[in-house]
N, C-alpha and C positions, 0 to 999 in steps of 0.2 A: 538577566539575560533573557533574549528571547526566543522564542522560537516559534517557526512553521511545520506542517506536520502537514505531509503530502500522500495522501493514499493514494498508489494507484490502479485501475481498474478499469472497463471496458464499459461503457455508458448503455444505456439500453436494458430495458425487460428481460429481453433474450439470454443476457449477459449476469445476472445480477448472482446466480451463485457458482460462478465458473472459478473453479481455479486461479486460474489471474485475475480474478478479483479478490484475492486475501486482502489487500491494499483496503479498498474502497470497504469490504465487511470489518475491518480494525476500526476503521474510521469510526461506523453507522455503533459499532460498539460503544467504543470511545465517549459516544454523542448521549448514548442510553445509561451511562453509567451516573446514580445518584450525586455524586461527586462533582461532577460537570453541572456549569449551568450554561443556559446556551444562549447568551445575550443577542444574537443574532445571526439570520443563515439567510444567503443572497444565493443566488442561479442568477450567475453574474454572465451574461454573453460576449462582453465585452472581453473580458478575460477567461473564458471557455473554462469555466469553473464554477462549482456549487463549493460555496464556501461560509463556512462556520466559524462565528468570532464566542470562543467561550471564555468562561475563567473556571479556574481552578487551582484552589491552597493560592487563592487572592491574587493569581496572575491571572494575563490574559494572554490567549492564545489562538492562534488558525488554523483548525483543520479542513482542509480542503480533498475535494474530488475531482481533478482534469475531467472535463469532458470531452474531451479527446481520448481517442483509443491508446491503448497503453505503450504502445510502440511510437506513439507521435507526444509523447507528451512534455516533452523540451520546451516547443514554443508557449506551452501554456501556463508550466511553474516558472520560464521566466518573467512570463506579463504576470504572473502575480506577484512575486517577488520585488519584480521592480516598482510597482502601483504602492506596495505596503511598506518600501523602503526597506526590505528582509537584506542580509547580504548571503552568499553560498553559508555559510558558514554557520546560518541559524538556523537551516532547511535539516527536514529529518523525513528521507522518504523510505515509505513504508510499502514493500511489495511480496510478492509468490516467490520462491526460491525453488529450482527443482531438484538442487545437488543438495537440500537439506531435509533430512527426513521428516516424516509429517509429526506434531509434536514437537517440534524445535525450532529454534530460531537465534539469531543471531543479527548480533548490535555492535556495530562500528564504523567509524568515519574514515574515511577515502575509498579505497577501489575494491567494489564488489565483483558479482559473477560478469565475466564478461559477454557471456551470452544472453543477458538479461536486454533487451531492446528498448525498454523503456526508458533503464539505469544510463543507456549509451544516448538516448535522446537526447536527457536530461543533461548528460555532462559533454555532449556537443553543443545547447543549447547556452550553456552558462561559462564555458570552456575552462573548465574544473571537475575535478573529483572528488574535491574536499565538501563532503556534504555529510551527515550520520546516516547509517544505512541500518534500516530494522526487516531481516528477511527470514520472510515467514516460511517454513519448511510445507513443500507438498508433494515432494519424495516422488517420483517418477518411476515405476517399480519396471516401466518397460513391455511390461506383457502383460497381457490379460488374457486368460483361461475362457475361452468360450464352451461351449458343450462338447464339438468336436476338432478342437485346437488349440492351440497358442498364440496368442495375433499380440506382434512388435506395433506399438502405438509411438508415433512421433511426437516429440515435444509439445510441438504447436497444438496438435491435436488433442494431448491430456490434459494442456492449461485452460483449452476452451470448452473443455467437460464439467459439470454440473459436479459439486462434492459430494458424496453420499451423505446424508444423514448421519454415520457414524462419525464422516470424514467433520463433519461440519459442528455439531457437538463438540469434537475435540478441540476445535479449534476457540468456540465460545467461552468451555468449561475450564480447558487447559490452558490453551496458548493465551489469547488474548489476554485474560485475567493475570498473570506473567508478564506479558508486555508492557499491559496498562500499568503494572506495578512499578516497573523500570523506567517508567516516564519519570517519575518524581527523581531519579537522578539524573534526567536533562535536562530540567527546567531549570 
């Protein structure tokens, strides 16, 4: 069987350790791990995607990055899916969760959070749900303590905040290494 592996994330400098990019940092993980070889990686514009053909335990596989913002990224897992002959079914998208606390995650096929924008792209794009979902926990705590306050932080606004260094450790040392472990029962 095979499979595609979609991280998704928000393209750009600016972007590269925000919150909604758990997707695209599993990926860059993923690509780092001794395990992985990485027979070749394209910044394919055509299909608005940097995309990685590896193998690993003598399959091969694609991890890709939309480079489309993550709330548009429908049109761009479908032209890749469709270029590589993928069906919904072999797709395994990897994203930020905000209902899961940070240090956790969760793995399963059909219908995730529906407030996820990217998850609603993707399954308006290919008009299905049946896809495997890997949602990475960044817990939303709601409020942040400032010196002389409590300030209500919006969704939108937490997932385009930078992780903290604790936040982001956790995720390298703990989550991912976890995640990447549970590949080996999707392949």
């Amino acid at each position: 069987m095979k499979k595609l592996y979609i991280g998704l994330g928000n393209p750009g400098r600016e972007y590269e350790r925000n919150r909604h990019n758990a997707g695209f940092l599993f990926v860059d993980y993923v690509l780092s791990q001794p395990l992985i070889k990485i027979l070749n990686t394209d910044d394919n514009k055509k299909l608005q995607s940097v995309i990685a053909k590896v193998e690993m335990n003598s399959s091969n596989f694609l991890f890709v990055k939309p480079q489309t913002f993550v709330n548009n990224s429908g049109p761009a897992v479908k032209s890749v899916l469709s270029f590589f002959k993928y069906e919904a079914g072999d797709l395994v998208v990897v994203y930020d969760d905000l209902d899961i606390e940070l240090g956790q995650f969760k793995i399963h096929d059909g219908l995730g959070p529906r407030t996820h924008n990217g998850v609603l792209s993707i399954e308006n794009a290919l008009k299905t749900q049946i896809f495997t979902q890997i949602r990475i926990g960044i817990h939303n705590p709601q409020t942040r303590t400032t010196d002389s306050e409590e300030v209500k932080l919006s969704g939108e606004t937490y997932v385009l905040q930078n992780f903290s260094g604790e936040e982001q450790e956790k995720l390298e040392k703990e989550v991912f290494p976890r995640i990447f472990e549970q590949l080996k029962h999707l392949t």
